[in-house]
C-alpha positions in Angstrom: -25.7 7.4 -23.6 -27.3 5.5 -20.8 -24.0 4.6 -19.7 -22.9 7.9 -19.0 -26.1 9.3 -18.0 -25.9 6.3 -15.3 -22.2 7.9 -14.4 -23.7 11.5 -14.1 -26.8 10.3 -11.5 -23.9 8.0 -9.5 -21.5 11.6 -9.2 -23.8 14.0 -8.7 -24.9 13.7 -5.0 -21.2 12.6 -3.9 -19.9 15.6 -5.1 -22.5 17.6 -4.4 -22.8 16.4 -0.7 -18.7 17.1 -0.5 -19.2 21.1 -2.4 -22.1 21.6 0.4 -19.6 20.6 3.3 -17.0 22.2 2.0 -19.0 25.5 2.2 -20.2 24.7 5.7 -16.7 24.0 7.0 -15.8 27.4 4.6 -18.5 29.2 6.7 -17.8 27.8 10.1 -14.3 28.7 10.1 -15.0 31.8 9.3 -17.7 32.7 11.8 -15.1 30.8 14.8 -12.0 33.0 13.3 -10.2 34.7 16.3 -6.7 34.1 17.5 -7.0 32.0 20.6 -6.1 28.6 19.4 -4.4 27.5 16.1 -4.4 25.0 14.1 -1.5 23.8 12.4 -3.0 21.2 9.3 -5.2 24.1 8.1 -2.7 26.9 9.5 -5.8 28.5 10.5 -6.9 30.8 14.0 -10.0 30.3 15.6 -11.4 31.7 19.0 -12.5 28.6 19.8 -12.4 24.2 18.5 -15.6 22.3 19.0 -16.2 19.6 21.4 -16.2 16.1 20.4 -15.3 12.6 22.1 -17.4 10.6 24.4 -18.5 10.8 27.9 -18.0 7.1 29.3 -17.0 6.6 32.9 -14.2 4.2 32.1 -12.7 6.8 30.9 -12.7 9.2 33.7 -11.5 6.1 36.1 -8.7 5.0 34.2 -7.6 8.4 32.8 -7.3 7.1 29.4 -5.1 9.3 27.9 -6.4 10.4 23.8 -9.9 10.1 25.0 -13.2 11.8 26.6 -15.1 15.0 25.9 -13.1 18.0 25.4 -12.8 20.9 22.9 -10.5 19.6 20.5 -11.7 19.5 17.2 -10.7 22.6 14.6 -13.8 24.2 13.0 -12.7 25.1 9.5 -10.4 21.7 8.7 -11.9 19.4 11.6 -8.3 18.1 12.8 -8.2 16.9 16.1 -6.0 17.1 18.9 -4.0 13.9 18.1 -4.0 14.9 14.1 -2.6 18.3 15.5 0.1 16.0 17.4 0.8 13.8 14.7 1.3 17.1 12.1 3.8 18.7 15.0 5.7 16.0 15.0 5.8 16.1 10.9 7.1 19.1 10.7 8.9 20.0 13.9 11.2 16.7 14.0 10.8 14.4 11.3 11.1 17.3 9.1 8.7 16.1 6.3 8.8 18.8 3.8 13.0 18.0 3.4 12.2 14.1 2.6 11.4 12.1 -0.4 9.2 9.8 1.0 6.4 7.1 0.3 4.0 6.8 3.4 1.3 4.6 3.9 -1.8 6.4 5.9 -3.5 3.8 7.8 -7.6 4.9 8.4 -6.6 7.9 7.4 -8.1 11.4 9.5 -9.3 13.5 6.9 -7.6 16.9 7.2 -4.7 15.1 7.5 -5.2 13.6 4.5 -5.9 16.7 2.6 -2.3 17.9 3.7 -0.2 15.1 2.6 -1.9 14.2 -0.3 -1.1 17.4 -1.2 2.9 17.2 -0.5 4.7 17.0 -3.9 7.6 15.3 -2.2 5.7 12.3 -0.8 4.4 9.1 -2.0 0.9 8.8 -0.6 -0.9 5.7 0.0 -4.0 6.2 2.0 -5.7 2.9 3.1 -8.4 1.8 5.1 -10.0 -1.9 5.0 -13.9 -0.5 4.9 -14.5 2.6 2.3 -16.9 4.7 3.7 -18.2 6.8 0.9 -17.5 10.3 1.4 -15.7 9.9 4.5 -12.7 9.3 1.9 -11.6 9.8 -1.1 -11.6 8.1 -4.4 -7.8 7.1 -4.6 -8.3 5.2 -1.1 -6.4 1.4 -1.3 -8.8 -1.4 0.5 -5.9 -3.2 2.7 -6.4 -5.9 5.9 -3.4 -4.4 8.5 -3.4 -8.1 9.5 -2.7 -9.0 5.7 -0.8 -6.4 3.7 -0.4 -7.1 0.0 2.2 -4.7 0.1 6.0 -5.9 -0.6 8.6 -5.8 2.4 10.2 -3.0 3.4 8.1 -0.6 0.8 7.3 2.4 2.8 10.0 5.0 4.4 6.9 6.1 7.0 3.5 4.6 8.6 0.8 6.5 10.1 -1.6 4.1 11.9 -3.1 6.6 14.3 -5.6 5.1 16.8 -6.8 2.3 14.7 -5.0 -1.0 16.6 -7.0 -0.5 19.6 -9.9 -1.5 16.8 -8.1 -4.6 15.5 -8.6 -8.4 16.9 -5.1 -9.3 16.5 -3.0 -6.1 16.9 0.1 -8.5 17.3 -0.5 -9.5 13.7 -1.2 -6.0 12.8 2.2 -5.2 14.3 4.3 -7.7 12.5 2.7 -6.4 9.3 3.6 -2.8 9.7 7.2 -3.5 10.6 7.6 -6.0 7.7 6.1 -3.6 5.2 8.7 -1.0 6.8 12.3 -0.3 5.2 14.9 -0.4 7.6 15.4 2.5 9.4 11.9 3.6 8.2 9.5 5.2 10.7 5.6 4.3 12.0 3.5 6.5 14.3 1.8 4.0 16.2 -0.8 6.1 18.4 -3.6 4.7 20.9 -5.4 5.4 23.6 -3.7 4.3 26.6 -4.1 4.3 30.7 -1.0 4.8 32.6 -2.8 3.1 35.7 -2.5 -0.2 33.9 0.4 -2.3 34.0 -1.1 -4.9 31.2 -2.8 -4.1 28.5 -6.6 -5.1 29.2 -8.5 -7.4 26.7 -11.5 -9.4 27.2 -12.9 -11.2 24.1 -16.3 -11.7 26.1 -16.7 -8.1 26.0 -18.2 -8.2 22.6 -21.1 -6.2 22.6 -21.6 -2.4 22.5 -22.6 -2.5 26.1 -19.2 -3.9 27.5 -17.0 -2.2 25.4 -17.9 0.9 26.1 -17.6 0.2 30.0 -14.6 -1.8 29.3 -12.3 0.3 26.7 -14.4 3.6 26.5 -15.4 2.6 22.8 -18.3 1.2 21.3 -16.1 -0.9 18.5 -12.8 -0.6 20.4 -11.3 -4.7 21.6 -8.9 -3.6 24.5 -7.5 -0.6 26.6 -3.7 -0.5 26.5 -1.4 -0.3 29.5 1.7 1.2 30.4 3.1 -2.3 28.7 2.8 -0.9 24.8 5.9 0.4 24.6 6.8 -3.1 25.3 4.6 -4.5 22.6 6.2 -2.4 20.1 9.6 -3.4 21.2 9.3 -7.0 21.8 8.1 -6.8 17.6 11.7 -5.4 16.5 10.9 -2.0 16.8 13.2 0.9 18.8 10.6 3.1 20.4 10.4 6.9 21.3 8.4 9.5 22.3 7.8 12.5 20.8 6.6 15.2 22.8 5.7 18.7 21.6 7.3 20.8 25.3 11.1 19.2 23.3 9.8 21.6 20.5 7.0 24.4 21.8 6.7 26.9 24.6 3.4 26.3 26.9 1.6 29.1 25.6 1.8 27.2 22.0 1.2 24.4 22.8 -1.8 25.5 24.3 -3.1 27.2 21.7 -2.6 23.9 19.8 -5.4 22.8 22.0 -3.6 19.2 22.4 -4.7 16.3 25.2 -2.6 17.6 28.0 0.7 15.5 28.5 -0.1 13.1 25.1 2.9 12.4 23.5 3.0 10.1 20.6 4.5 6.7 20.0 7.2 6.6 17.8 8.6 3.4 16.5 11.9 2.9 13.9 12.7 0.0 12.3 16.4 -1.0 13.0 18.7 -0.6 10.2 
């Protein structure tokens, strides 16, 4: 009995605090409802998304593409402008709902995870190397990108969307993802980027919160990537494209999409 009643105390306030912002995000949405923008992970209409990002001047002066303060994030599901991107892509040219499919969901955004965890089709495995109590869910796998303890060539799809800029050793992180990758699979390998750097810029001395934030426009971000990723990505094994939602909308919906103006998103194959 004092077992269980031990259980009880431990579940109440998580799912409690998760019922109350579900009815606040419930609420929100519909007090935002209008048709200006749309979002396409909740396939919902609002007359307006919420700001969010940060307001660093490195980010200004380099132009880093993915980042800065801008209105962006979906008030009913909380998608943002690169989940939005990643989801287009999904359904517009991979064509998700027509695959059988196991993914693994690096980090994985929340409304995003919502969808595909809900995809009868797909083999989901969300991951993350910190759980951070609600922030995600119970089923979450506890996995070092630098160290998978997955088998070679076990998922058809990765989605590892601005985490590497986060990671020490990316180039270990990028040798993991296309070994755990079946041939001919596909990994969405999105950062934030500046397109007036040839090289990607990393300073291990820039190791407080200070520096990085002048440095890479991110308190726990490690570097700022160039125009050379693609090259990165490449010089791994991988074939590289980009995916970019004018090849599959008309302005006017893609603006309504409310995406980072001229993003498009990394996607790498691993040859057959």
């Amino acid at each position: 009995m004092m077992i269980m009643i031990s259980r009880i105390k431990h579940i109440l306030p998580k799912s409690s605090a998760r019922l109350s912002k579900q009815l606040y995000l419930w609420a929100r949405g519909i007090f935002y409802a209008g048709e200006k923008f749309d979002c396409n992970v909740c396939n919902r209409s609002f007359r307006k998304m919420l700001q969010g990002g940060f307001n660093l001047p490195v980010i200004s002066k380099m132009e880093i593409v993915g980042a800065g303060v801008r209105n962006h994030i979906c008030p009913y599901c909380q998608s943002t402008d690169r989940d939005r991107l990643v989801q287009l892509f999904l359904d517009k040219s991979y064509k998700i709902a027509n695959k059988k499919i196991k993914i693994l969901h690096i980090a994985p955004e929340p409304a995003l995870y919502k969808r595909l965890s809900k995809l009868k089709n797909i083999d989901y495995v969300p991951a993350t190397k910190y759980h951070e109590g609600i922030y995600y869910a119970d089923d979450i796998t506890i996995v070092d990108i630098t160290d998978m303890h997955f088998n070679d060539g076990e998922f058809d799809m990765i989605i590892c969307n601005h985490v590497l800029e986060h990671i020490d050793n990316d180039q270990l992180a990028f040798t993991e993802i296309f070994r755990v990758l079946r041939n001919g699979g596909t990994a969405i390998l999105q950062v934030p980027y500046s397109n007036l750097l040839d090289k990607t810029y990393e300073d291990p001395s820039m190791n407080t919160v200070k520096l990085r934030e002048e440095h890479f426009g991110q308190f726990d971000h490690v570097r700022l990537y160039g125009t050379d990723y693609p090259q990165k990505l490449e010089d791994i094994g991988f074939n590289l494209n980009l995916f970019d939602p004018v090849d599959v909308l008309e302005k006017k919906e893609i603006n309504k999409l409310s995406f980072f103006e001229g993003e498009k998103l990394f996607v790498a194959t691993k040859p057959l």
